[in-house]
N, C-alpha and C positions, 0 to 999 in steps of 0.2 A: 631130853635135850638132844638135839640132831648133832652130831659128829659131823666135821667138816675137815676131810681130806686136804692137804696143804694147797692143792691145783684146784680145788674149788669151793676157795673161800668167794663168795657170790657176794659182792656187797649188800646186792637190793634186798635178802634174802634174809642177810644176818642184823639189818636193820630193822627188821621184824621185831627183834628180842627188845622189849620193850627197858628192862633194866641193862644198864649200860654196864656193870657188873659183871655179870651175865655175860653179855655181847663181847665182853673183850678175851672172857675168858675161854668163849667157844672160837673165838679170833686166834688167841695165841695156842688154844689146843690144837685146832687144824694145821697148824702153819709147822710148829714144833714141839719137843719135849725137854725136859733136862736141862744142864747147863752149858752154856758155852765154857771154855778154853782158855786161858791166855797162852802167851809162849813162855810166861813167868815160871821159874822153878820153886819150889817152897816145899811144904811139908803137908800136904793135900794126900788124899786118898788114891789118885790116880798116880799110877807108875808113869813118867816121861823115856828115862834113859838111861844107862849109865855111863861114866866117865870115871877116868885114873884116879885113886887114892891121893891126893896131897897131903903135906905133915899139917896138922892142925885142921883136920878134917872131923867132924864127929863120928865118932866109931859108931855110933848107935844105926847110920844108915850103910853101913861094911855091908854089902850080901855075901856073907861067910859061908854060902853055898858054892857062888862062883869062886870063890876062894878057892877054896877043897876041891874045885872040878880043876881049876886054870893057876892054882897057886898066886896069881896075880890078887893083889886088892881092887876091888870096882866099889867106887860110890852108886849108892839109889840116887836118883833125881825125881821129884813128882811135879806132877803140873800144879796150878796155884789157881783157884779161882779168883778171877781179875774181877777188879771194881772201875767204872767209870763212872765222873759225872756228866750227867747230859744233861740239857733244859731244851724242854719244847714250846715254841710258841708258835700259838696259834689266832690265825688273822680271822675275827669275828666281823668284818664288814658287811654291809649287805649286799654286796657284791657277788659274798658267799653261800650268802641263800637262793640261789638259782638253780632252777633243776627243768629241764627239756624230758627227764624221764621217772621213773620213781625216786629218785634221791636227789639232793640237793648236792652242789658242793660243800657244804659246810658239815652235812650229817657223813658227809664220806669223810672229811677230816676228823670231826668229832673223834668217828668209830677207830681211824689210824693212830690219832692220837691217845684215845686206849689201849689201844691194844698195845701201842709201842710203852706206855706206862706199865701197864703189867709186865710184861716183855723183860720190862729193865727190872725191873723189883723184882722178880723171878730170878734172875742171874745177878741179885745181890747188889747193882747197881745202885749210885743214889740218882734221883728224878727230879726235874725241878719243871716248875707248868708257868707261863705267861699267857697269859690272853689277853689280847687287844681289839679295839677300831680305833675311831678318832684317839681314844685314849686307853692307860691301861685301866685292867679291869679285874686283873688277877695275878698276883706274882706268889709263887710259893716256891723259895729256893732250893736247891737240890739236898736229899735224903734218903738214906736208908730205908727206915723202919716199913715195917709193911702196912701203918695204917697212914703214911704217908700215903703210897701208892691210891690207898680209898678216897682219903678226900682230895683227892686229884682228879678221879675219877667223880665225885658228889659235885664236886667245881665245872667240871666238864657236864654234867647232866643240865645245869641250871643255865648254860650258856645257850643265848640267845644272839645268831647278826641282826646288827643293828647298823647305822649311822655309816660314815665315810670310815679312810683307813687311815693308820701312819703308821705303818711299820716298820719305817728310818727313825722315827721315836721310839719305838718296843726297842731295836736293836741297841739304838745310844744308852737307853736305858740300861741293856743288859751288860754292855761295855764298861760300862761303869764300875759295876757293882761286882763282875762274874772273877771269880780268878782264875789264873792262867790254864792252860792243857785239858780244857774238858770236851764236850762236844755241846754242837748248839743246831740245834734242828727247826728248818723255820716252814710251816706249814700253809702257803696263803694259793690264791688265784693270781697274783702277782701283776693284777691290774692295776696298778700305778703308775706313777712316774717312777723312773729308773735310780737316776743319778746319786740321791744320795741315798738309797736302800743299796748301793752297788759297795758307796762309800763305807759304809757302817757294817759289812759281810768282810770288804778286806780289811777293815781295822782287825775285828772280830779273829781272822783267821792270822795277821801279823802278829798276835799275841797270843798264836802258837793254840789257838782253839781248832778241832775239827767241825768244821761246818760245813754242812746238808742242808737241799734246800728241795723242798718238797712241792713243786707246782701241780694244783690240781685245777682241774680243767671239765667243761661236760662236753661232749659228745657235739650239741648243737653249733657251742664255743670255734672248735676246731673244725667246722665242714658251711657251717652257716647254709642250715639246707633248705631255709624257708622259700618260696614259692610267690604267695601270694602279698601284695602289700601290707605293710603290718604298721604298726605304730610300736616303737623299742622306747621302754619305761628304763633311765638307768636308774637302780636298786639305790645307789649311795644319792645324789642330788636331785632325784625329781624329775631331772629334763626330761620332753619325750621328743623323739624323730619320728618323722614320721617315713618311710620308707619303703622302694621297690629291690627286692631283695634279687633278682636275675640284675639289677644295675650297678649295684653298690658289692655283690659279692666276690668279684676280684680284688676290688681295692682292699674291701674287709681283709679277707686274707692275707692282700700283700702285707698291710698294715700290722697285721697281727705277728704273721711271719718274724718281719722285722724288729717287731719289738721283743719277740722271745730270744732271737738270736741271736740279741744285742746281750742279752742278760747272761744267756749261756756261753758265750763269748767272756762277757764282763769274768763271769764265775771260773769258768773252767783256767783262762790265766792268771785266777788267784789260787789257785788251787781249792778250789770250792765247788763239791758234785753235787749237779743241779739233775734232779729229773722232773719229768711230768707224769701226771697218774691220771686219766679218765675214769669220774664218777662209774663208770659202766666194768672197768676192767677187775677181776680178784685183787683183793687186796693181800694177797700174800707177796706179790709181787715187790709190794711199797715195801713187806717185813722183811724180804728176802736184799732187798736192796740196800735195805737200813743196818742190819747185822752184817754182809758183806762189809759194809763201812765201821761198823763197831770194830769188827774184827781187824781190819787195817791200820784204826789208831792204833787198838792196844799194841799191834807187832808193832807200830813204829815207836809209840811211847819204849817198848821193852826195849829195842834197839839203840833208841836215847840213852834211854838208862845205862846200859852196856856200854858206848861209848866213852859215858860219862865216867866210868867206872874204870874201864883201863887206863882213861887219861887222868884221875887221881891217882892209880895206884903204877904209872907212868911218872 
């Protein structure tokens, strides 16, 4: 098996690896090792810091070294391996089966949303998987265990885009049923209408979830570099246009433009981080982006807690 360096995790490359298995876990080897952090203190293997003796401290964590050096008492502090819940959904539309170069968008999500499944099950995390189009198609709520993580990944193998989207339904759905402070990660082309997938991100984030929003996109999508007349089949309804592509391609753009920047607008004043990822670009990128974000809940959830803690014992 090929070793892939964190800087060139290659999508079209790793898409190769026919078991998805496999593919996630040469994914998350390239990218990193080991476990993430929290800022949480507990009783874990790693040393964090110390601080002053109080009464009613457990002696058992006294460093009776610094003791004997500084006469002072210092408490151990260790760090705590953090847990989060996250759920990933992923938009199966056919929409997302479009590909201008060797990958589709969908096999490029497929592949992130493995990789980000292992990812979490590796740092102990629990995992929850939705998959949608018109309807849902897959819900398996957030878990620990590591043969969780497998059949999330067997789930994901069998998935096929198909049909139109609603992914203002996946979300209601998950509103429903998800409870408070986890993270929700939503993986589509975000070709739709807007308005109420904009609605159902700020519910979603009012009740204190962190949400990530994962726009993938191909290459052809964002430059529209066609030349010759073409006739454009759309994937979800059928229609064709028929089309001169030097005529139509400013509009396309402005068109497109606008709609993305409505979203990222919509997202970023709800406090909801939106990026985009081209089928073409490393996908460590998308991991590097998404653990930045893990890691920002847990400081802030720690911070909550903290607060919360002085104002009880306030």
């Amino acid at each position: 098996m090929r070793a892939y360096a964190a800087q060139f995790i290659d999508p079209a490359e790793l898409s190769r690896l026919s078991d998805l298995m496999l593919l996630a876990r040469t994914g998350v080897l390239g990218f990193k090792s080991g476990l993430h952090r929290s800022v949480q203190t507990g009783s874990s293997a790693e040393f964090a810091q110390y601080r002053p003796y109080s009464q009613g401290d457990d002696p058992r964590f006294v460093d009776w070294r610094v003791y004997g050096r500084t006469d002072r008492l210092r408490i151990k502090q260790f760090q705590e391996e953090s847990n989060l819940r996250c759920t990933i959904l992923l938009d199966c539309s056919a929409s997302m089966d479009y590909a201008s170069g060797p990958l589709t968008k969908f096999r490029y999500a497929q592949m992130l949303a493995a990789c980000l499944t292992l990812l979490l099950s590796g740092q102990h995390d629990a995992v929850g998987f939705i998959a949608y189009h018109g309807q849902l198609l897959t819900h398996m709520p957030p878990r620990v265990q590591p043969n969780h993580a497998r059949r999330i990944l067997a789930e994901l193998e069998n998935l096929k885009p198909a049909g139109d989207t609603d992914t203002a339904g996946a979300l209601r759905f998950l509103g429903n049923i998800l409870a408070p402070r986890g993270m929700v990660v939503l993986i589509s082309d975000l070709l739709h209408p807007l308005d109420e997938v904009v609605s159902h991100l700020r519910s979603l984030r009012a009740r204190r979830h962190d949400v990530l929003v994962l726009q993938i996109s191909d290459p052809a999508e964002q430059t529209f570099p066609f030349e010759r007349v073409v006739t454009l089949l759309d994937l979800e309804d059928g229609r064709e246009q028929f089309t001169n592509p030097p005529e139509v391609r400013s509009a396309y753009l402005d068109n497109r433009g606008r709609h993305f920047s409505r979203i990222r607008g919509e997202c970023l004043a709800a406090e909801i981080d939106i990026e985009e990822f081209c089928t073409h670009e490393p996908l460590d990128r998308a991991l590097h982006h998404f653990v930045n974000r893990r890691n920002h809940a847990l400081v802030t959830a720690s911070r909550r807690r903290g607060a919360a803690s002085r104002g009880g014992n306030g």
